[in-house]
N, C-alpha and C positions, 0 to 999 in steps of 0.2 A: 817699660816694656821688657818683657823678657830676652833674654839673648837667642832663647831656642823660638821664638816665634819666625811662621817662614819658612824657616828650615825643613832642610831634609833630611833623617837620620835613621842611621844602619845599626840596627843591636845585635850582635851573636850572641849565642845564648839566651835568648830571649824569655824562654817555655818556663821560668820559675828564678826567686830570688836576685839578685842585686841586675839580673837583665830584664825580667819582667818590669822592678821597681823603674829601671831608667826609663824603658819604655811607657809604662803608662804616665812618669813623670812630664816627660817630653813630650807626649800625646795633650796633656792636661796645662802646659805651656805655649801649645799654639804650635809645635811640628808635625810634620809627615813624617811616622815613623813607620819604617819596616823592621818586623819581626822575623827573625832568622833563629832556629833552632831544628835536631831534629824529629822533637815529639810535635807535628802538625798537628795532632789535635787539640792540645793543648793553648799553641798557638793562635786557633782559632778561635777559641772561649774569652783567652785574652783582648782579642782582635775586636769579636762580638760587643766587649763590655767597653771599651774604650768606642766606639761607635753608638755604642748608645748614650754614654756620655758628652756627645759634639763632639767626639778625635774626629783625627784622620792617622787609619793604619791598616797595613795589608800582612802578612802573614806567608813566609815562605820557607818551606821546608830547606833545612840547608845542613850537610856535614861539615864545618870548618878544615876537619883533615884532606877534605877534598877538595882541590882548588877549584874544578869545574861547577862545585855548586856555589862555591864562592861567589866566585866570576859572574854567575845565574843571579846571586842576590843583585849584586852590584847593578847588574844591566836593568835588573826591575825595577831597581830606586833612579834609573835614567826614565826608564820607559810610562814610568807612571807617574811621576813625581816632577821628570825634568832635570834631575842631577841629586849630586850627592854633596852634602856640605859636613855631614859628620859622620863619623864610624864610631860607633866603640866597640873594640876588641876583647868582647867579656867573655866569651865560651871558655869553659874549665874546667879542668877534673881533676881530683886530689884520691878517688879511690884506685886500686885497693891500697891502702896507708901499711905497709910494712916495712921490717928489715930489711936492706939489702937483698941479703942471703936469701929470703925466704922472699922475694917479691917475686911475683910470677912475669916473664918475659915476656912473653903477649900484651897482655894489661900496661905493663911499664911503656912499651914502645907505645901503643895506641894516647896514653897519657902525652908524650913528647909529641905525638903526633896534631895531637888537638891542642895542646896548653902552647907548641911554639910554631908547628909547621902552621896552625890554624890562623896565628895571632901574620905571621910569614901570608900565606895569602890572603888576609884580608888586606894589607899594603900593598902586596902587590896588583892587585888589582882594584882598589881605590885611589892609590894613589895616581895611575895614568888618568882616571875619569876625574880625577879634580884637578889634576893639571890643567885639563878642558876649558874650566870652568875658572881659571886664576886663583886656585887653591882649595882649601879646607884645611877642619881640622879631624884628629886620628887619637882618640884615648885606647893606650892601651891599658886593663886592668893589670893591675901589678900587685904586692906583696912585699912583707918585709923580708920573707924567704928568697926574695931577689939577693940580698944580699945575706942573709944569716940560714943557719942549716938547724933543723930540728929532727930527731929519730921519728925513722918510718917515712922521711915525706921524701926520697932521696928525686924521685921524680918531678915533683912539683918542685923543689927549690931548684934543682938545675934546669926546670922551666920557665920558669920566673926568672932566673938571672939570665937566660938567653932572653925574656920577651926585655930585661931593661937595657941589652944589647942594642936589640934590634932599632929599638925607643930611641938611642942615641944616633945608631947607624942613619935612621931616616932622618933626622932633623940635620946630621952635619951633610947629605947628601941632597934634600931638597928644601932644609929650611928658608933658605934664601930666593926657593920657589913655590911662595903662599903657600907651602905642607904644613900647620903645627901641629906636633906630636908631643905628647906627652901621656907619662904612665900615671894611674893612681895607683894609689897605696891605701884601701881603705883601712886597716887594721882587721879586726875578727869583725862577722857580719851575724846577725841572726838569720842564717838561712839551713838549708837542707846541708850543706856542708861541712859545718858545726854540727849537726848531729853525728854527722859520718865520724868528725874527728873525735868526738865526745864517747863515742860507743868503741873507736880502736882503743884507745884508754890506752894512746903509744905517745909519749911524752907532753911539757908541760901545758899547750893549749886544750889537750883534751880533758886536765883538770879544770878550766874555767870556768867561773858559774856563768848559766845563760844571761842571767842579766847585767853581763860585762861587753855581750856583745850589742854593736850598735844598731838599729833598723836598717835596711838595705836602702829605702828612701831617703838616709843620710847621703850615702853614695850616689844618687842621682843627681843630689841637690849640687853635689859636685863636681859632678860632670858638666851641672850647666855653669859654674863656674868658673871652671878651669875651659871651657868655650870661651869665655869672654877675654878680655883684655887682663883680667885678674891672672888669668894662665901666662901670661909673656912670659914672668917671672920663673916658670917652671918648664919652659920646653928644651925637650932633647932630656930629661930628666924625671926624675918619678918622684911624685906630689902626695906624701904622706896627709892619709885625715887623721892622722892624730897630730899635727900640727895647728900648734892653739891660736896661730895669726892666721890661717886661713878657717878655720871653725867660726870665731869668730866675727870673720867677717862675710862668713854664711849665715849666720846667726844661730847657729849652733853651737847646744854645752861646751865649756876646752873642754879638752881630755885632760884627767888628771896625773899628776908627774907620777 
């Protein structure tokens, strides 16, 4: 039996790429997932097809920089669902990719806004509803830019090493209260994202050929892994896929050295 059947589960970022994929994975596993993004109609399409499929999943518009929409997801996956047993904290943005010097100060804040304040309220406000409820668990999407710097991303990697912060912060403050939290680390994705970095043509991932990068459906399959008992081994910590003992024992490719 799957570990996601049952479940209730919160995607940000939902509306396209490695949160779509979780979503309809989870949906296709036997969870109640809510979709959280802010293109609703996109949402909806998604929502439509996994219902025609036998899911179950509802669709709600939500800006992660804003805690009160936040907070609006969270209470809908009480109100219609009955609680909340998983989050994953996907929402992220890596545009506009430049220099320092030349990055625009609007864009760079609103990035910090969604890639750590975003990742910042969905904690804070799942975490009191699964206390409720004798715990859960909390994936935060992560990167290797958590910990290493690459030109043009100056925003994204100091976003990423606050969200593996934060990863740690919650698990030494409520791990011992049914929270587990852990980051992943998918490596490079085939999504919309990889285009963006591919087209700044601003250092060495944007050289990469597309088919180095992995399916986002890899990523999901991981998510429901790192749910299960298989995750102990990684909380309070960020859970690399290109790690060849957990690939597989996903059953998926290693990654090669």
């Amino acid at each position: 039996m799957s570990i996601l059947k049952g479940k209730t589960v919160l995607v940000t970022g939902a509306s396209k790429g490695i949160g779509e994929a979780i979503a309809r994975y989870s949906a296709t596993e036997g969870a109640s997932v809510l979709l959280a993004a802010r293109d609703k109609t996109a949402l909806d399409k998604i929502v439509a097809d996994i219902q025609t499929q036998g899911g179950t999943a509802l669709a709600v518009k939500c800006d992660v920089s804003c805690f009160n929409e936040v907070q609006q997801a969270v209470s809908l996956a009480f109100k219609e669902y009955g609680g909340l047993d998983i989050l994953v904290n996907n929402a992220g943005l890596i545009d506009p990719i430049a220099y320092l010097a030349d990055s625009d100060p609007e864009a760079w804040d609103y990035t910090i806004d969604v890639n750590v304040k975003g990742v910042y309220h969905g904690l804070r406000t799942a975490i009191p509803a699964m206390l409720e409820k004798g715990g859960g668990t909390i994936i935060n999407i992560s990167s290797g830019a958590a910990t290493g710097v690459l030109d043009g991303w100056s925003h994204y990697c100091a976003g990423k090493a606050a969200v593996l912060s934060l990863t740690r912060c919650t698990a030494q403050e409520y791990g011992d209260r049914g929270i587990r939290v852990i980051g992943l680390s998918p490596g490079t994705v085939a999504t919309d994202m990889q285009k963006s970095i591919r087209a700044s043509g601003i250092n060495r991932v944007s050289q990469l050929d597309w088919d180095t990068h992995i399916p986002p459906e890899w990523v999901a399959r991981a998510v429901e892994y790192l749910c299960g008992q298989a995750g102990d081994e990684f909380l309070g910590q960020d859970f690399s896929l290109r790690d060849p003992k957990g690939r597989k024992a996903m059953g998926l490719p290693v990654a090669e050295a």
